[in-house]
Structure formats: structure tokens, C-alpha cells
N, C-alpha and C positions, 0 to 999 in steps of 0.2 A: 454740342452741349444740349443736355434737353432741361427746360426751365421747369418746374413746379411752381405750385401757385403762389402767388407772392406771400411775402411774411410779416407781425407786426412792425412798426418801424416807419419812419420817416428816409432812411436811408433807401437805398433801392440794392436790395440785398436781391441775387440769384443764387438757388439753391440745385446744384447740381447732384445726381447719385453720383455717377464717379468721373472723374477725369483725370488726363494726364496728371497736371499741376494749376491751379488755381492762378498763380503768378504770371504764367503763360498765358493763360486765358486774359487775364485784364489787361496785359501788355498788348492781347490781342485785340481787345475793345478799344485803349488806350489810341490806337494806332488807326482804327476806324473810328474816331470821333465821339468814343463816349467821353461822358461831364464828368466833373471832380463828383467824388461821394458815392459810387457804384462799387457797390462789394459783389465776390465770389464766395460763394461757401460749397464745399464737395464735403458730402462722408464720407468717401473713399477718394487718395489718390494714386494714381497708378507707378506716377513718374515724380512724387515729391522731392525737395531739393531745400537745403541749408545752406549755411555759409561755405564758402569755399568749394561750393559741389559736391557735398555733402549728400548723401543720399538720407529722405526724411520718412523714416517708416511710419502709414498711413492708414492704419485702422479702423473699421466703426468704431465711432461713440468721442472722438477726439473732433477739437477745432483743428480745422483747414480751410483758411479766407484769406484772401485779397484785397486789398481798394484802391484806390486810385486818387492821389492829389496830383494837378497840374499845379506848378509855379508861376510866378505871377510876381513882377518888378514888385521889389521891397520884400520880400518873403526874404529869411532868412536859411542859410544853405541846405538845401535839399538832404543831406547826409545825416541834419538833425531830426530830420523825422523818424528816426530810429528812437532818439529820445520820446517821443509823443508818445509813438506806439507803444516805448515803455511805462510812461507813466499811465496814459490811459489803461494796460492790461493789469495794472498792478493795483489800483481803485479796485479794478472789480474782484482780484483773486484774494485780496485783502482783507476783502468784505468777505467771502466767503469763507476762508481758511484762518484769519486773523493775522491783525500787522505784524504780531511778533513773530509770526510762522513765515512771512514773505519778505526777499529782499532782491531787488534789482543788483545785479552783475553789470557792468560795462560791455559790452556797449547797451544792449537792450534783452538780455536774459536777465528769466526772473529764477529765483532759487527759493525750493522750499523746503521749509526744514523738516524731516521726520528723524526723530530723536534726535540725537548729537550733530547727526551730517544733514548740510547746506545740499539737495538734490535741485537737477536742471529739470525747470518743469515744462518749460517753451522756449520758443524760437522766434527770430524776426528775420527777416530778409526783405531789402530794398532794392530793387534795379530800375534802373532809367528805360524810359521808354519815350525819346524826345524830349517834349517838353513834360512830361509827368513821371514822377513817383510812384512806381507798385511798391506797396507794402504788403508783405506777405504774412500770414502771423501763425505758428502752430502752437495750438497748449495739448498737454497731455490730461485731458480729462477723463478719461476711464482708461488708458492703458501708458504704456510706457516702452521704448524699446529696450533690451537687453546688449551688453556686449559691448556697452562706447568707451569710448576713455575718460570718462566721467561720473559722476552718482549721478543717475534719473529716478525720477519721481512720477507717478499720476496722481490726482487731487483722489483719485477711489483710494489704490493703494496706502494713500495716509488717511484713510479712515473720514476725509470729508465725502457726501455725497455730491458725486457730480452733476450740473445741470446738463439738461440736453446741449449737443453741440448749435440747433436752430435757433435756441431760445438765448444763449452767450452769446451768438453774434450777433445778435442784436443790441444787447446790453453794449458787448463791445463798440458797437459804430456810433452809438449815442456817447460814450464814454469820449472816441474819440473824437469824435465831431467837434466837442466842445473842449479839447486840449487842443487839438485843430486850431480853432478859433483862438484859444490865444497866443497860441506861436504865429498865429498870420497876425493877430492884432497887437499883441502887446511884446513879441518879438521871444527870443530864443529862453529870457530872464527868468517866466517865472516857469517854463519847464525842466529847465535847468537850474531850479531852487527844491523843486519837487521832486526832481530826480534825487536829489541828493541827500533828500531827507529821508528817501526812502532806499538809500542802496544800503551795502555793506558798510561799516565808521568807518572814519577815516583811522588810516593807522592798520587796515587788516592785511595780513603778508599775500601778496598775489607773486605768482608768473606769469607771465606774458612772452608767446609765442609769438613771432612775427613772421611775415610771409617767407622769407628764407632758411625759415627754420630754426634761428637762433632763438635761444631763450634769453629773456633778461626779470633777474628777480628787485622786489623791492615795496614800499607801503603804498597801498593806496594814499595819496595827496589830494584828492575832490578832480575835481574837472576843468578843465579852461574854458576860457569866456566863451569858446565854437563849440565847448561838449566834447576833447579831447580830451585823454584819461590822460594825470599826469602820477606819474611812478615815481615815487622817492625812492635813492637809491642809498646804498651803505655807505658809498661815502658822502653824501649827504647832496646831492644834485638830483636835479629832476629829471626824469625822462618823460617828454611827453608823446603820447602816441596816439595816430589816426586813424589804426589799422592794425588787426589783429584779435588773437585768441587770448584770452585773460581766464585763469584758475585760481581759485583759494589755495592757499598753502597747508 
């Protein structure tokens, strides 16, 4: 990786032209002893990656970054930091595009609206690396891929101007630093009150894909106390799940 000159920010963000995958990289620091709060940023990745192995098409002019929390006794389960990431990315695309254009998806996509349809505008991915947390974060800020099995968006394509990719990740890591701080200080509660006021109402018709393929349909019901999505179902029982693909109906 070759480093360019540092950026503004308290965080200690490196800004690479291009690399495999940004995820890779901080699991690679991760693993040689770098600190919590070290961000990746590439504008271009060669080898990007989503949920599931998903391949992440990687562009100029888009976010593509990393960071790095380690855990630490009394933190609250490691799999909730998908919620952080969601709520801190969704403060700032809020701001930019307007609350009523933005809503948080289960587990940690955000959806935004151009005209009638709810489009997928980012991505989160988390993997372990020992004791730490990679979170990986993609937005689609000047482009979008074609061809998924879903509605995507970029914030150009609906008519918002996009910031530079350098300049949002910055925004970003201040953003999360301090949703950071209160999942480590005041525990899972209040990001998991802010997710919720900012996802989809409750009561909206979802599917839900789960690892072996089966589908199960039913209402969004809020969340459980861990940040698992719980489905109401037709006959009137909940499903809750830990894991999985979730779509608007």
C-alpha cells in the first residue's frame, strides 16, 4: 500500500489509490498491532467484497474504508457494531439528501428514495480479526452498479451533489467515533433507539432470505434487545433473526 499525505481528522485515516480490498488491509494492521480508530480509504478497489462474498463494484468517486475496533470486557456484542456503522452513516447522508429521502434497512443498509422506490445506496461489512472488529463501509457516491437483484442508487444519480470520497471519510470517522463512544459507554440502548427511529415504520412488508435459501415473509416488528430483526408473521408469531438478506416488499 502506498500512503499519501495524511488528511484533516483526528482519526488516523490512510488514504490509498488502489487496493485489493480495504477490509483486508486493516485486518492486516489488525493483526500487526495497530490501535482501535485507524481507518482505510482506497478510490479504487480491485478485489471489493459485500455480504455473503458478494463481489463490490469499485469505482472512482465512491466510499471505500475500513476501521478498526478492538473489544474490550463490558463492550457490548461485537455484531452490534453494524448498528453504529449504521447510524453514524445515516447522520451524515441525512444531512446531505434529507431525512425523509433516507432510511436504514436491517441489518445496517441505508435506502434512498428517488421517486417512489426505496434504492440501496451502501453497504457495511464486519469480520473478526482476533480480538478486533473490521468494519468495512461502501456508499455509492457518484456511481452505482447496474444488474443486482435490487434498486441501487448514487447520491449524483438522485440529483444530490456528491462530496469528495476524502472529504466523507472524514466526516464519517468523527461521526463514528462518537456513536463509538456511546455503544462502549452507555451500552447497545441508545443506538439501538436511533436506529430505530430512523429505519423503515414498523409494520412495513419485508422478506427475508436466510442462509439456505429459504424465504420467510412478514411485518417488520423493531428490533430485539441484541439488534436482532424481529418478523411478524401472518399468523401472528415472531420470527426473529440473526442473520440474513432482508427486502421491501
Amino acid at each position: 500500500m502506498t500512503i499519501t499525505a495524511p488528511v484533516r481528522s483526528q482519526a488516523a485515516i490512510r488514504a490509498v489509490p488502489t487496493t485489493g480490498s480495504t477490509n483486508d488491509d486493516v485486518v492486516a494492521l489488525a493483526r500487526a498491532g495497530a490501535g482501535e480508530g485507524i481507518w482505510v480509504r482506497a478510490d479504487v478497489q480491485t478485489g471489493g467484497r459485500g455480504r455473503l462474498g458478494r463481489s463490490w463494484v469499485s469505482p472512482p468517486g465512491n466510499l471505500y474504508a475500513s476501521t478498526l475496533v478492538r473489544l474490550v470486557p463490558g463492550d457490548p456484542a461485537g455484531a452490534t457494531l453494524a448498528l453504529v456503522a449504521a447510524v453514524a452513516l445515516e447522520e451524515l447522508i441525512g444531512a446531505l439528501a434529507g431525512r425523509d429521502r433516507v432510511k436504514i434497512k436491517w441489518p445496517n443498509d441505508l435506502l434512498l428514495r428517488t421517486g417512489p422506490t426505496w434504492c440501496k445506496l451502501s453497504g457495511i461489512l464486519l469480520e473478526r480479526a482476533d480480538d478486533a472488529i473490521v468494519i468495512g463501509i461502501g456508499v455509492n457516491l457518484a456511481h452505482y452498479p447496474a444488474d443486482l437483484d435490487r434498486p441501487v442508487a448514487s447520491l449524483a444519480a438522485a440529483g444530490i451533489d456528491p462530496p469528495a470520497p476524502s472529504d466523507f471519510a472524514v466526516d464519517l470517522a468523527d461521526a463514528f467515533a462518537r456513536w463509538l463512544s456511546r455503544w462502549r459507554g452507555e451500552g447497545l440502548a441508545p443506538v439501538r433507539r436511533r436506529w430505530l427511529e430512523r429505519a423503515h415504520p414498523i409494520g412495513t412488508a419485508l422478506v427475508a432470505r436466510q442462509a439456505d435459501g429459504s424465504a420467510i415473509e412478514g411485518l417488520f416488528d423493531g428490533l430485539a434487545e441484541d439488534g436482532a430483526l424481529r418478523l411478524r408473521l401472518a399468523d401472528g408469531g415472531v420470527h426473529v433473526m440473526h442473520a440474513g438478506d432482508v427486502f421491501l416488499l
